[in-house]
C-alpha positions in Angstrom: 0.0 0.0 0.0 1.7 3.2 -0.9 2.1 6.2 1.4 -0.9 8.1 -0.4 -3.1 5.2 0.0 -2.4 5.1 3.9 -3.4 7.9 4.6 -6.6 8.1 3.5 -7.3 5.2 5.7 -9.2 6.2 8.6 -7.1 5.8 12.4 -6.6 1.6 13.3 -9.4 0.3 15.1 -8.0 -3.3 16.3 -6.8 -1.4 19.6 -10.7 -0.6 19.9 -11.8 -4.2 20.4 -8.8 -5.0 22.9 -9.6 -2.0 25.3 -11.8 -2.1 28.1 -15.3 -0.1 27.8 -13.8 2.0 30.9 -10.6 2.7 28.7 -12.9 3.4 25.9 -14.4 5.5 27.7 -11.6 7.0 29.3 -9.8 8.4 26.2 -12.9 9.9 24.6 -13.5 11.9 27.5 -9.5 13.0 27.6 -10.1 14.5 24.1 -12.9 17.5 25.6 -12.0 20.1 28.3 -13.9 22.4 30.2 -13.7 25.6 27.4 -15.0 23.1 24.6 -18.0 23.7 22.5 -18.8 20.8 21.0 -20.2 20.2 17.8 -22.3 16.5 17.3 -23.2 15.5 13.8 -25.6 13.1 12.6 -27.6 11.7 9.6 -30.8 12.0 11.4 -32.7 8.6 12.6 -33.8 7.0 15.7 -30.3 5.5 16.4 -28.7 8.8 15.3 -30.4 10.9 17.6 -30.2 8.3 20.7 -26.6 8.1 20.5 -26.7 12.3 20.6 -28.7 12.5 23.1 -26.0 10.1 24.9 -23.1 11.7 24.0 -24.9 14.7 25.2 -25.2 13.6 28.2 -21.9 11.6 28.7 -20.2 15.2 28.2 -22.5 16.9 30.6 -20.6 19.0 33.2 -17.5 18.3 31.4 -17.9 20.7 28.3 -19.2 24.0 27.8 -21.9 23.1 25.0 -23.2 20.7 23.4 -25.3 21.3 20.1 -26.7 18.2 18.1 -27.0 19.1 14.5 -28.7 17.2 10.9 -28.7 18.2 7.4 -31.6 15.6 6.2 -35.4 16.8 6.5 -36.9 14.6 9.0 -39.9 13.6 7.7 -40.6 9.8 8.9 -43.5 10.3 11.0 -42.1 7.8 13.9 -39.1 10.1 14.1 -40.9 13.1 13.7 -42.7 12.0 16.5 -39.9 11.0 18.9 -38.3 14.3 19.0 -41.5 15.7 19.9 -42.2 13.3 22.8 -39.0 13.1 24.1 -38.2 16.7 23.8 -35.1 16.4 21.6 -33.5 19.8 20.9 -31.7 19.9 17.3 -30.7 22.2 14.9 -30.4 21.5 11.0 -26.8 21.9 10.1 -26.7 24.3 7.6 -28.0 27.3 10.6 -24.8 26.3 12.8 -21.7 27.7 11.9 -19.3 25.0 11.9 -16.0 27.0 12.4 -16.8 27.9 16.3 -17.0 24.6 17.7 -14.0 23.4 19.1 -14.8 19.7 18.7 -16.6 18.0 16.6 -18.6 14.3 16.8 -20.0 12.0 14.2 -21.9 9.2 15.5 -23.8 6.6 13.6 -22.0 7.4 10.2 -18.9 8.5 8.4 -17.5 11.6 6.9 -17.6 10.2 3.7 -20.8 9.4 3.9 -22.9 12.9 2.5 -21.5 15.6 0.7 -22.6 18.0 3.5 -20.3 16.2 5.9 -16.9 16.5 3.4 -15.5 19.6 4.8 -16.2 18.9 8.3 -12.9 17.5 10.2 -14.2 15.1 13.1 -12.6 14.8 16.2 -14.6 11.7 17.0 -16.2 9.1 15.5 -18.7 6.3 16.6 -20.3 4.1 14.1 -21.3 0.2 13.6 -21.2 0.6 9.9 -18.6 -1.2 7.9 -15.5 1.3 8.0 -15.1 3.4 4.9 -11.8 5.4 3.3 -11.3 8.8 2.9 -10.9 10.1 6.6 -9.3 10.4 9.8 -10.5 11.3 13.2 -8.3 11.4 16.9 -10.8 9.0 18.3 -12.6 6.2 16.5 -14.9 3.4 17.8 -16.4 1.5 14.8 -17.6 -1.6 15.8 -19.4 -3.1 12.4 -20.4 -6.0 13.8 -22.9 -4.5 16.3 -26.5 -3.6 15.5 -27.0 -0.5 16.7 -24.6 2.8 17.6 -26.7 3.0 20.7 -26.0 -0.2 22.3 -22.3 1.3 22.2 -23.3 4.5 23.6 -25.0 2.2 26.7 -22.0 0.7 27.3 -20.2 4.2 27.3 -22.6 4.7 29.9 -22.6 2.3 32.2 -18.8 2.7 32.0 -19.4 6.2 33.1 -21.7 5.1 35.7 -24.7 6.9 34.3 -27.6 5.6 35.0 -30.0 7.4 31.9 -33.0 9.5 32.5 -36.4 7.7 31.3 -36.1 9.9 27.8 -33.0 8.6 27.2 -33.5 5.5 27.9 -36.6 5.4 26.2 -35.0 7.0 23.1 -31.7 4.5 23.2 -34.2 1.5 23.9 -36.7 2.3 20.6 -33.1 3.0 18.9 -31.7 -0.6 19.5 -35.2 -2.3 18.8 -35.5 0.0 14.8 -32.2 -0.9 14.1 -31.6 -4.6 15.0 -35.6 -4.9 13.9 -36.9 -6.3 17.1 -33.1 -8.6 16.8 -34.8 -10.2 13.4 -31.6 -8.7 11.6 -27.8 -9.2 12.7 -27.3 -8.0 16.4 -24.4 -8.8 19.0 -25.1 -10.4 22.3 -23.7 -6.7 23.6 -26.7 -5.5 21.5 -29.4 -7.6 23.8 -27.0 -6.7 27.1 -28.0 -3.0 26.4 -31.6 -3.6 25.5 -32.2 -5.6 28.6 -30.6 -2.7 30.6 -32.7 -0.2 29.2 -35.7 -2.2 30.0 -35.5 -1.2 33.0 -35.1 2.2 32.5 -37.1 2.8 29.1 -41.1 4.0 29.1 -42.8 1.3 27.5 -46.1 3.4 26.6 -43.9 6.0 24.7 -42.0 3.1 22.6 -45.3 2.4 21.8 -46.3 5.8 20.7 -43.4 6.6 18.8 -43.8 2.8 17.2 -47.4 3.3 16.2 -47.1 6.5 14.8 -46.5 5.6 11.8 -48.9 7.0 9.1 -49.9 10.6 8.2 -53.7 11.4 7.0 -52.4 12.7 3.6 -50.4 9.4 3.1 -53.4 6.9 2.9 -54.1 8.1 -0.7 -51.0 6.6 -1.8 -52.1 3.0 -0.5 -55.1 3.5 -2.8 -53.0 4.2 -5.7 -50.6 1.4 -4.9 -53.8 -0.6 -4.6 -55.0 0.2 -8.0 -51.6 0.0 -9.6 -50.1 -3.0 -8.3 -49.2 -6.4 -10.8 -48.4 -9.9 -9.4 -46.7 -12.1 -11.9 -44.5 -15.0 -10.5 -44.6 -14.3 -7.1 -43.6 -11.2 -7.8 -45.4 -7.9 -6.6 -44.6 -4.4 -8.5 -45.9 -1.2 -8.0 -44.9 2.4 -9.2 -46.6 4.9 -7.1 -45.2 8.4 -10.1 -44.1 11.0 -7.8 -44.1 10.8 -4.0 -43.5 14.1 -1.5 -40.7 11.5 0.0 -39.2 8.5 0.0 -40.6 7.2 2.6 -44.3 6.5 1.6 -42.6 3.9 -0.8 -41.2 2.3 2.5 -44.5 1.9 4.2 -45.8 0.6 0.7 -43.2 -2.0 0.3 -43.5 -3.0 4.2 -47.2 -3.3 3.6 -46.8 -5.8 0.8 -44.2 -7.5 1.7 -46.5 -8.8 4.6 -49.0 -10.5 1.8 -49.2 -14.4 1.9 -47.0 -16.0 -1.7 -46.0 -12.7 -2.5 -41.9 -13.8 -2.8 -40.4 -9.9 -4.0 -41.9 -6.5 -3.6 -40.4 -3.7 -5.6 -42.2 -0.6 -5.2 -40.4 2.7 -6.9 -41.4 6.5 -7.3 -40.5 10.0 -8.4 -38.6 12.3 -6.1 -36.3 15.5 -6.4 -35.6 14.3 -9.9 -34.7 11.0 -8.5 -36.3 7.2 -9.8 -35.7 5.6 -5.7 -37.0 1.9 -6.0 -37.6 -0.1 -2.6 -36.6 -3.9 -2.6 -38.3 -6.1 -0.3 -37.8 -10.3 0.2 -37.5 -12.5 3.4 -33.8 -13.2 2.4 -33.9 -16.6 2.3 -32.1 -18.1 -0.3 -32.5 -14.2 -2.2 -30.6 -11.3 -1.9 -32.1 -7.3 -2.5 -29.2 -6.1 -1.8 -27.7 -7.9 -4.5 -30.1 -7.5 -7.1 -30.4 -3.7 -6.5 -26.9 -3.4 -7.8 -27.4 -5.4 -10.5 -30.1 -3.7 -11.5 -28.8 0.1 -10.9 -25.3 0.0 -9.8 -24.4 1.7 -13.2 -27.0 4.4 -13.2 -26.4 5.6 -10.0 -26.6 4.0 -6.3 -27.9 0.8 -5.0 -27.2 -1.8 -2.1 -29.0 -2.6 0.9 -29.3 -6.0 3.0 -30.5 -9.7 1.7 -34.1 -8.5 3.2 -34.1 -5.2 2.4 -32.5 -2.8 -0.6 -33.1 0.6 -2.2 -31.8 2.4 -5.6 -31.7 5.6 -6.1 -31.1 6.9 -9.9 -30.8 10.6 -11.1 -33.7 10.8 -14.0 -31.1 11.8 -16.3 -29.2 8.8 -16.2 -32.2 6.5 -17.4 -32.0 5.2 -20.9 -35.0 6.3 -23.4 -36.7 3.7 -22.7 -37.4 4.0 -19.2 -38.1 7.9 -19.1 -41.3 7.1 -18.9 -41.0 5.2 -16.3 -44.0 3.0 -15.0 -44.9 -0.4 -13.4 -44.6 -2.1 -16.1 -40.9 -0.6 -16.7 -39.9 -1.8 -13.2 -41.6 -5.2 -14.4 -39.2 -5.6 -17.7 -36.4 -4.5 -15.7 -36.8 -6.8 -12.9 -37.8 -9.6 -14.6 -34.4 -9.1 -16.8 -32.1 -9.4 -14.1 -34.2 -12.9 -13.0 -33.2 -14.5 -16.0 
């Protein structure tokens, strides 16, 4: 590997897995002093914005601010609705000025991973995603076997001797359950250590809140289209819903269907910002969405995901002729292509 190439390797992690979780903990706290204000960035979801909120508190008293800062629109109705419960104070990032923070934290992503995080220099960095190149940070805790950035942040807790208010609790406990889903995907036993914890801890009627909360008024109309548009051939179910105010009304879509008896695939796709984003869905047995989305898309923009779960997202530009005019049965021809 040459010099160049070094480099742009983030910080060696193997140290990580040989230290304690009090010497873990010990050396991110002996990064912050008493004049810092700190700076923590995340791409905001539920196990973003639990892992801020325990950050937060882990630097409580030891730091002059903290200020917890997104650049996505929240619009997922189960998030939206978490903040508000729990009383989560956040800023979007582009209204903070970066440059007067002393330090700054990333936590449940990388620097590489948004073009509004490219110019940021991170003094920390706490992820369970799969390490990525480009970066380098004084303290970094990746850990890509875990299921959830929160689980870590309970365990930078209780190494702290912190026992977490009921919010944050509540917040890290609904965290750990989205992203592991309810332990159906891969999870450590560390994960279920923390979850148990935060049983105790957690308030069970807001989980449930923030869990049902799921569906906005305006968003029904779209099952009826989906309803109306939907084609079953093979075991195969395909929908293409035109354009959608986000993203995520394809997700609820695709989650609906993929709960229908001999229904094998769900693809679900829509218009948005310009953007053809198509929704994979499968029980991962013996399939892979994650692998078919990147056969299908790969070269048109970007695509990937897990064996249960995948998603594409291709500029409109990029589309051939003959999918501009893009419909259900275009996602049918395509898919069925890449079966053959």
């Amino acid at each position: 590997m040459s010099e160049k190439e070094s480099a742009e390797l983030p910080k060696k992690r193997v140290s990580n897995k040989k230290k304690t979780a009090k010497e873990r903990l010990q050396e991110f706290w002996s990064l912050f002093s008493k004049e810092d204000d700190v700076l923590v960035v995340i791409n905001a979801d539920p196990d973003a914005i639990a892992s801020a909120m325990a950050v937060k508190r882990l630097l409580r008293y030891r730091v002059k601010n903290v200020t917890i800062a997104y650049p996505n629109e929240i619009r997922r109705l189960n998030n939206v609705v978490m903040m508000d419960l729990l009383k989560i104070p956040m800023e979007r990032l582009h209204t903070v000025k970066v440059g007067t923070y002393s330090k700054k934290v990333m936590l449940d992503s990388q620097p590489t991973h948004l073009p509004a995080f490219e110019n940021i220099q991170f003094d920390v960095v706490i992820d369970h995603h799969p390490a990525t190149r480009g970066w380098v940070a004084t303290f970094v805790d990746i850990r890509k076997e875990w299921g959830a950035t929160a689980s870590m942040l309970v365990e930078y807790l209780r190494a702290a001797g912190m026992k977490p208010s009921v919010a944050l609790a509540t917040a890290l406990f609904y965290a750990i359950k989205v992203d592991t889903q309810n332990f159906e995907k891969k999870a450590t036993l560390s994960d279920a250590i923390s979850f148990r914890y935060l049983f105790n801890h957690a308030n069970m009627n807001l989980v449930r809140k923030i869990e049902l909360s799921s569906l906005r008024r305006s968003e029904l109309n779209y099952f009826k289209i989906a309803m109306n548009e939907m084609k079953v051939s093979k075991q195969r179910l395909y929908v293409h819903l035109g354009r959608v105010p986000s993203p995520d009304v394809l997700v609820l879509i695709a989650d609906f269907f993929n709960q229908v008896h001999d229904v094998a695939w769900v693809f679900v796709s829509g218009l948005h910002n310009d953007k053809l984003v198509v929704i994979f869905r499968c029980d991962g047995y013996k399939k892979n969405a994650g692998s078919l989305a990147e056969k299908m898309f790969n070269e048109l923009g970007s695509a990937g995901g897990h064996r249960q779960a995948a998603r594409a997202e291709v500029p409109l530009k990029n589309l051939p002729a003959e999918m501009q005019d893009f419909s259900t049965r275009t996602l049918m021809r395509l898919t069925t292509k890449h079966f053959k």
